[in-house]
C-alpha beads as a LAMMPS data file, in Angstrom:
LAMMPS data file: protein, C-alpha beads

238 atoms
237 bonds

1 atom types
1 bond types

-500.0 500.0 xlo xhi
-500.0 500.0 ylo yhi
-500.0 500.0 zlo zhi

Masses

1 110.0

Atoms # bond

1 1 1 45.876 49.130 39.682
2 1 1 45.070 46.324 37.003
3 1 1 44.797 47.736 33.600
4 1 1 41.221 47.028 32.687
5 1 1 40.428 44.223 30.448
6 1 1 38.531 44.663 27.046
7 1 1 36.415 41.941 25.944
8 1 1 37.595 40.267 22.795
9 1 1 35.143 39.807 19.831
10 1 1 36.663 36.742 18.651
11 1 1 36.435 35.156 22.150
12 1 1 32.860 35.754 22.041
13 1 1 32.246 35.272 18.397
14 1 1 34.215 31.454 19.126
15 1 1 32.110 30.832 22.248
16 1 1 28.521 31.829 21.184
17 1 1 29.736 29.503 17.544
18 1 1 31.205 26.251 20.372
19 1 1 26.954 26.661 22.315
20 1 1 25.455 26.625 18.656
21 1 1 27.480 23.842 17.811
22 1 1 26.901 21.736 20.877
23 1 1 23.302 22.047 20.336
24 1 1 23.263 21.563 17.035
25 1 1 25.149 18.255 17.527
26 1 1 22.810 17.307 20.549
27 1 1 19.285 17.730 18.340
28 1 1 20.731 16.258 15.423
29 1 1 21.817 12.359 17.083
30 1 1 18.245 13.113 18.776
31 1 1 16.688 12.826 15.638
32 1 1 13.237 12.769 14.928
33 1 1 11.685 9.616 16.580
34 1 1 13.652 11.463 19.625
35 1 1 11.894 14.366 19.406
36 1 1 8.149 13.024 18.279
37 1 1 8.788 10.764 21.917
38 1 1 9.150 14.184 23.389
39 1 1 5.826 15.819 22.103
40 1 1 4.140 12.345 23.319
41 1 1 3.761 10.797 19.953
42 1 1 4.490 7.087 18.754
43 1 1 5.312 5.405 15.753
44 1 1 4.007 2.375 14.210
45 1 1 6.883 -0.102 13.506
46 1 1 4.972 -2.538 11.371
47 1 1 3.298 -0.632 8.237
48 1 1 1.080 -2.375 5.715
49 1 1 0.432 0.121 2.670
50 1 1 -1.369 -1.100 -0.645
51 1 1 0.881 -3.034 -2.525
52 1 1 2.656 -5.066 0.604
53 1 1 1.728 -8.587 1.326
54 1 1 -0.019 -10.390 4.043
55 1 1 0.633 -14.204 4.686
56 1 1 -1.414 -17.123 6.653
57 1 1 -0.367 -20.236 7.105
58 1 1 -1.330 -21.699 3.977
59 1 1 -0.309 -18.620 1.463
60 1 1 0.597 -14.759 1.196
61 1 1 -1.907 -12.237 -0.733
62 1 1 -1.071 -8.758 -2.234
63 1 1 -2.953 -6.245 -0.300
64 1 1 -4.557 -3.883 -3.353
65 1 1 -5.859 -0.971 -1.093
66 1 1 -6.073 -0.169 2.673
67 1 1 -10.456 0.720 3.260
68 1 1 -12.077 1.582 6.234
69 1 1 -15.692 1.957 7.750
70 1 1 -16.041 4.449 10.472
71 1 1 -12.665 3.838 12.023
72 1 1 -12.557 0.100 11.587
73 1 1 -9.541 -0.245 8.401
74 1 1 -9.383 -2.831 5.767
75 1 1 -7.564 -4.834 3.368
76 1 1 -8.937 -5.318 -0.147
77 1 1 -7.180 -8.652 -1.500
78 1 1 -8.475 -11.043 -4.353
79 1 1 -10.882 -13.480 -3.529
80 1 1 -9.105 -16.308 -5.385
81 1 1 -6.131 -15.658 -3.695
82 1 1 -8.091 -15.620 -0.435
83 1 1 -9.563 -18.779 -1.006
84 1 1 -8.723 -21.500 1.313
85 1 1 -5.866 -19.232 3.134
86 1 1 -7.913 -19.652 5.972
87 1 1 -8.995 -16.820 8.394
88 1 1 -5.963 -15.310 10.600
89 1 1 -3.716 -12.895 8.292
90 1 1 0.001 -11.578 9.475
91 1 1 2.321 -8.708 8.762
92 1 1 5.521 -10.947 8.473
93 1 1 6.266 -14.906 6.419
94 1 1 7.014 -15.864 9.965
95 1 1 3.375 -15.563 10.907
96 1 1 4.423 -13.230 14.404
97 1 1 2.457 -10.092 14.008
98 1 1 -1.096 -10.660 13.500
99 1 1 -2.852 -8.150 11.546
100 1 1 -6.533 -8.989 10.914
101 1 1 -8.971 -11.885 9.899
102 1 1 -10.690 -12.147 6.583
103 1 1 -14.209 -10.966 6.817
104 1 1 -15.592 -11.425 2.911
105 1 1 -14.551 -13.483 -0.057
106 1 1 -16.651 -13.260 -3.723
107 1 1 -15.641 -15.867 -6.045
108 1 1 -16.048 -16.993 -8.759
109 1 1 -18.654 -13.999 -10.406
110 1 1 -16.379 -11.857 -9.011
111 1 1 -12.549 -11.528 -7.382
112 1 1 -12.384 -9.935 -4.074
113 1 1 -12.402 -10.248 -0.715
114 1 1 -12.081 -8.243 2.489
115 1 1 -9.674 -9.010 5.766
116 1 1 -10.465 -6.426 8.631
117 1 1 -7.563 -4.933 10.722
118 1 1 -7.493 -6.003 14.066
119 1 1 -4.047 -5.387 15.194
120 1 1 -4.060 -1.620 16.054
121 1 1 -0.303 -1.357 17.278
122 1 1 0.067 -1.698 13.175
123 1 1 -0.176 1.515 11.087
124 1 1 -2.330 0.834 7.797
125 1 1 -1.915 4.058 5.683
126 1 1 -4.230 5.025 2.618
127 1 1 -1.054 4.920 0.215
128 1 1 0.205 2.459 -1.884
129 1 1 3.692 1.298 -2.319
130 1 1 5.632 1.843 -5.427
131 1 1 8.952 0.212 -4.392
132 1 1 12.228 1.735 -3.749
133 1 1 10.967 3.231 -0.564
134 1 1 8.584 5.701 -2.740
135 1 1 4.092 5.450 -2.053
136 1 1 1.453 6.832 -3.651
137 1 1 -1.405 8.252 -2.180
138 1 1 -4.503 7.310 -2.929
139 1 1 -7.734 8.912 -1.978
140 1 1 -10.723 8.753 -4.062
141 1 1 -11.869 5.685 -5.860
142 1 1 -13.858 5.547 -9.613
143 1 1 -15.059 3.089 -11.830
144 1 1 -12.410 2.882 -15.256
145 1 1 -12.852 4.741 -18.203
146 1 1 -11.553 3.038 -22.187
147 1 1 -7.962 5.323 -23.101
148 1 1 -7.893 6.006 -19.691
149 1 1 -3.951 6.367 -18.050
150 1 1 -3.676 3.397 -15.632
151 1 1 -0.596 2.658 -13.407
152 1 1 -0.105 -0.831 -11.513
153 1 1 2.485 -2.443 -8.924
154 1 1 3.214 -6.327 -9.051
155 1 1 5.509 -8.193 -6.428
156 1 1 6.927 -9.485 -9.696
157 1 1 7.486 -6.952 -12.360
158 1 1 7.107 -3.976 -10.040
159 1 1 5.499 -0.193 -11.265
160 1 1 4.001 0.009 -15.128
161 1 1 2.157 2.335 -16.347
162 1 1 0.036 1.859 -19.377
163 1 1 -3.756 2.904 -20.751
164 1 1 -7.410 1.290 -19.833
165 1 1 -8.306 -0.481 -22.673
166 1 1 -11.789 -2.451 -22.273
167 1 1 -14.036 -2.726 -19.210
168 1 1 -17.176 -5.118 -18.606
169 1 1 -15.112 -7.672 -19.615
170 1 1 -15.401 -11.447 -18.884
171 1 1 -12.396 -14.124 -17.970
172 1 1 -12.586 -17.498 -17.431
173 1 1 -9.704 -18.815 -15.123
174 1 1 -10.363 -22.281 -15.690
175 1 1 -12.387 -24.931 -13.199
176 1 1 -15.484 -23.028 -13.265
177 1 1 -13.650 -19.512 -12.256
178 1 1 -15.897 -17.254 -14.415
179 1 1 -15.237 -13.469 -13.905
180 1 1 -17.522 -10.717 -15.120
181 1 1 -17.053 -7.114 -14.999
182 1 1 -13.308 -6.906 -15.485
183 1 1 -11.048 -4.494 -16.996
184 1 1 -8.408 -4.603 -19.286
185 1 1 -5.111 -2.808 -19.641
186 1 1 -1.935 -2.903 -21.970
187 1 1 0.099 -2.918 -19.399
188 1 1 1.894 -6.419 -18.765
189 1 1 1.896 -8.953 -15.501
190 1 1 3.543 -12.218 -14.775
191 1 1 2.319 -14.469 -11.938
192 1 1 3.040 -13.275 -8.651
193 1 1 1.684 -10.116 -9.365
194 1 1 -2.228 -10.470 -8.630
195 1 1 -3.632 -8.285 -6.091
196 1 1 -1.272 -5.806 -7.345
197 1 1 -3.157 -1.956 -6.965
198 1 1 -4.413 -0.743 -9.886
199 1 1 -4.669 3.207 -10.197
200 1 1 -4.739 6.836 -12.358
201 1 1 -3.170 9.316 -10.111
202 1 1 -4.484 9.123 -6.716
203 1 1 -7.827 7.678 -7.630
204 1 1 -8.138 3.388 -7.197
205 1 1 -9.557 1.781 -10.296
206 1 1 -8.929 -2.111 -9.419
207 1 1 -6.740 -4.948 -8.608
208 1 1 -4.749 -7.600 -10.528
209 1 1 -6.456 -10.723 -11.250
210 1 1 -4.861 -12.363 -14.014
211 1 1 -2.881 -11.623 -17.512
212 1 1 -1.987 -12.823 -20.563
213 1 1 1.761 -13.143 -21.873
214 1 1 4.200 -11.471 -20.191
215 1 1 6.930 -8.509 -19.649
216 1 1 9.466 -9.858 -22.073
217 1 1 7.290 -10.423 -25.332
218 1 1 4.352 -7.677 -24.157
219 1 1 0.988 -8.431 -22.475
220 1 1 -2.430 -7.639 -21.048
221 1 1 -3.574 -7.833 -17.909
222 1 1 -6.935 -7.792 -16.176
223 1 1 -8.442 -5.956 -13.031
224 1 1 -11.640 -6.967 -10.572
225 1 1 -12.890 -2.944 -10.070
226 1 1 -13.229 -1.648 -6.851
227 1 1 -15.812 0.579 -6.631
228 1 1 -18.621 -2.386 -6.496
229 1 1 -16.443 -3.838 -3.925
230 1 1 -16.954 -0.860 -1.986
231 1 1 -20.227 -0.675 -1.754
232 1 1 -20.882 -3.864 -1.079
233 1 1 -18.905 -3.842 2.395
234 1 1 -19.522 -0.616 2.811
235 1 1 -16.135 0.579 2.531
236 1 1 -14.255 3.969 1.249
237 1 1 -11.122 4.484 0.051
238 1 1 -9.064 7.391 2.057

Bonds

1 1 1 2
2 1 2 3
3 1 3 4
4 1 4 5
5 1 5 6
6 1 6 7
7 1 7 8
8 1 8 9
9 1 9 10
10 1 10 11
11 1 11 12
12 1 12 13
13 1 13 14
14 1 14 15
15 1 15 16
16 1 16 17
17 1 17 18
18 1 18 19
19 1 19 20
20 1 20 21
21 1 21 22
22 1 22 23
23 1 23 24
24 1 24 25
25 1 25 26
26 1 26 27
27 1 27 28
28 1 28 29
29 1 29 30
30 1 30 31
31 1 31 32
32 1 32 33
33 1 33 34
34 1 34 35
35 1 35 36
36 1 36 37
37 1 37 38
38 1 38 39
39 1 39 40
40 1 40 41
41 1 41 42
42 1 42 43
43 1 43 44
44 1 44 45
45 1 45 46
46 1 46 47
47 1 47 48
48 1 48 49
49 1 49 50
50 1 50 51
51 1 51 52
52 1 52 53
53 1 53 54
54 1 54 55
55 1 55 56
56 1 56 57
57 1 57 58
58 1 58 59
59 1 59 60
60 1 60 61
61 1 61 62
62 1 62 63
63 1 63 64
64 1 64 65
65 1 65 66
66 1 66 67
67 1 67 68
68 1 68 69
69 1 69 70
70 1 70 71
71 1 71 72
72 1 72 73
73 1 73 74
74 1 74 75
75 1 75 76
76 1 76 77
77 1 77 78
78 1 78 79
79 1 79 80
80 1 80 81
81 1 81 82
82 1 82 83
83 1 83 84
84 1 84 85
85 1 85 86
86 1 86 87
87 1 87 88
88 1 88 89
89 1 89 90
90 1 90 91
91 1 91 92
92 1 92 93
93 1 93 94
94 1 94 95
95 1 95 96
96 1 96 97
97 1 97 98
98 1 98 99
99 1 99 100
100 1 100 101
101 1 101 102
102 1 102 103
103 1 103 104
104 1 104 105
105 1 105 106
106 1 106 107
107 1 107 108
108 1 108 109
109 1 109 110
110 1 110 111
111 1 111 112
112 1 112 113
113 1 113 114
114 1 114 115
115 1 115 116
116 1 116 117
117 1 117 118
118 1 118 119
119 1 119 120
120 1 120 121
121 1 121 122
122 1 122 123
123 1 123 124
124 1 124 125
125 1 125 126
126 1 126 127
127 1 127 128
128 1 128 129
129 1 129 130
130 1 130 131
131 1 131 132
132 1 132 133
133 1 133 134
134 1 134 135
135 1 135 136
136 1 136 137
137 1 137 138
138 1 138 139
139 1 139 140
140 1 140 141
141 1 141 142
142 1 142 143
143 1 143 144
144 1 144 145
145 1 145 146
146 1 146 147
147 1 147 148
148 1 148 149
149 1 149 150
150 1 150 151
151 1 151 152
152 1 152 153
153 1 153 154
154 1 154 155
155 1 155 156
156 1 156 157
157 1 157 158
158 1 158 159
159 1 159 160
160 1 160 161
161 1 161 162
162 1 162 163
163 1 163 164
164 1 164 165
165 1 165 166
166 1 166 167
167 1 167 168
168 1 168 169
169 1 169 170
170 1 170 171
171 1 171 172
172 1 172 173
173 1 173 174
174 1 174 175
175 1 175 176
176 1 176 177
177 1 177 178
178 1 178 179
179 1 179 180
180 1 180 181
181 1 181 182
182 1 182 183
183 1 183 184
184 1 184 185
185 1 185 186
186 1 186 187
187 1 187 188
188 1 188 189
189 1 189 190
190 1 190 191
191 1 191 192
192 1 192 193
193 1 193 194
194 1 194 195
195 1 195 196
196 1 196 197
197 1 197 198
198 1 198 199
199 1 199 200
200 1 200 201
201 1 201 202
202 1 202 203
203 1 203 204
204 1 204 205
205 1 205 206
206 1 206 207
207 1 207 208
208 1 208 209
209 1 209 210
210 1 210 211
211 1 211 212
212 1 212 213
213 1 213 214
214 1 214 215
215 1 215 216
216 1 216 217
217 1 217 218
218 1 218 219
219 1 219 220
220 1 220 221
221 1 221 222
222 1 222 223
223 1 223 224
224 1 224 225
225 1 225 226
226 1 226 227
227 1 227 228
228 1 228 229
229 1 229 230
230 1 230 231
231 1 231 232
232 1 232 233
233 1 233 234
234 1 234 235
235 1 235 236
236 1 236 237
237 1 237 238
């Protein structure tokens, strides 16, 4: 007769530790566009958050804010910037992904305009970019209050924070560009940076339109206000 063999713990301890392992490793190289696939779900792979750019064949704007009306999103942009950029707006400088067509431009008086999304294989989130990879979400919108804290983000000198110093205010950009109804900040700006979202926490005060001196010596720079803008497209911020 055999003697009768006794189960080792270690054996079992080793093998149960070898499955947990193994599936461990499997899930992990998965990863988690592998498993969102299996619950059915999809990812955007072109995202266009407050703060990116959009181009057209004749220039590239700084989106300020992502709007939307219904379910129909938005890109707030500045109307001088949007002047004679012409209609069709894309994702990428190569002008291959088409994302909308501008719908709205008010300038001079004021310095907006409006491009609706059209591409819906594009994701359009309500956040802004700050750079490095890091957003900002931004989900209410209000009109700018004097000592106010007021951040910004430029495709030139990137995220400053600073204080609201004067609103109603009135800049002439030369050629019969007349703004009213601006705000100021002490925070500075250098060109490139218009369109730039202006913000206090997650509340949208404005975009860039313009500045004076720069980020080496100190500066000012001025914001078109969104909440008129708003209204008059009947937009909301989410």
């Amino acid at each position: 007769m055999n003697p009768a063999r006794t189960a080792s713990p270690f054996g079992t301890v080793l093998r149960a530790a070898l499955i947990l392992v193994l599936l461990l490793g499997w899930s992990a190289a998965r990863g988690p566009d592998a498993r969102a696939a299996e619950r059915g779900e999809t990812r955007a792979s072109v995202v266009v958050h407050g703060g990116d750019t959009l181009y057209s064949a004749a220039t590239r704007c700084t989106v300020g804010f992502n709007a939307r009306s219904g379910s129909t999103m938005f890109a707030l942009i500045s109307g001088r910037c949007a002047q004679g950029a012409g209609s069709t707006w894309y994702a990428d400088a190569a002008l291959t992904t088409v994302v909308g067509v501008t719908t709205g431009v008010s300038y001079p008086g004021n310095d907006y305009a409006t491009v609706r999304y059209t591409n819906t294989a594009v994701s359009y989130p309500g956040e802004v970019s700050l750079g490095g990879g890091a957003t900002r979400d931004i989900t209410a919108a209000a009109n700018p209050v004097v000592g106010q804290a007021v951040c910004h983000v430029g495709r030139t000198t990137g995220y400053r924070c600073g204080t609201v110093q004067a609103v109603n205010v009135t800049v002439n950009f030369g050629g019969g560009g007349i703004v009213s109804g601006l705000f100021r900040s002490n925070i500075c700006s250098e060109g490139g940076d218009t369109g730039g979202p202006a913000f206090s926490g997650g509340t949208a005060l404005g975009i860039i339109v313009g500045g004076s001196g720069n980020c080496t010596s100190g500066g000012v720079t001025y914001y078109q206000p969104v909440t008129e803008w708003l209204s008059v497209y009947g937009l909301s911020i989410y």
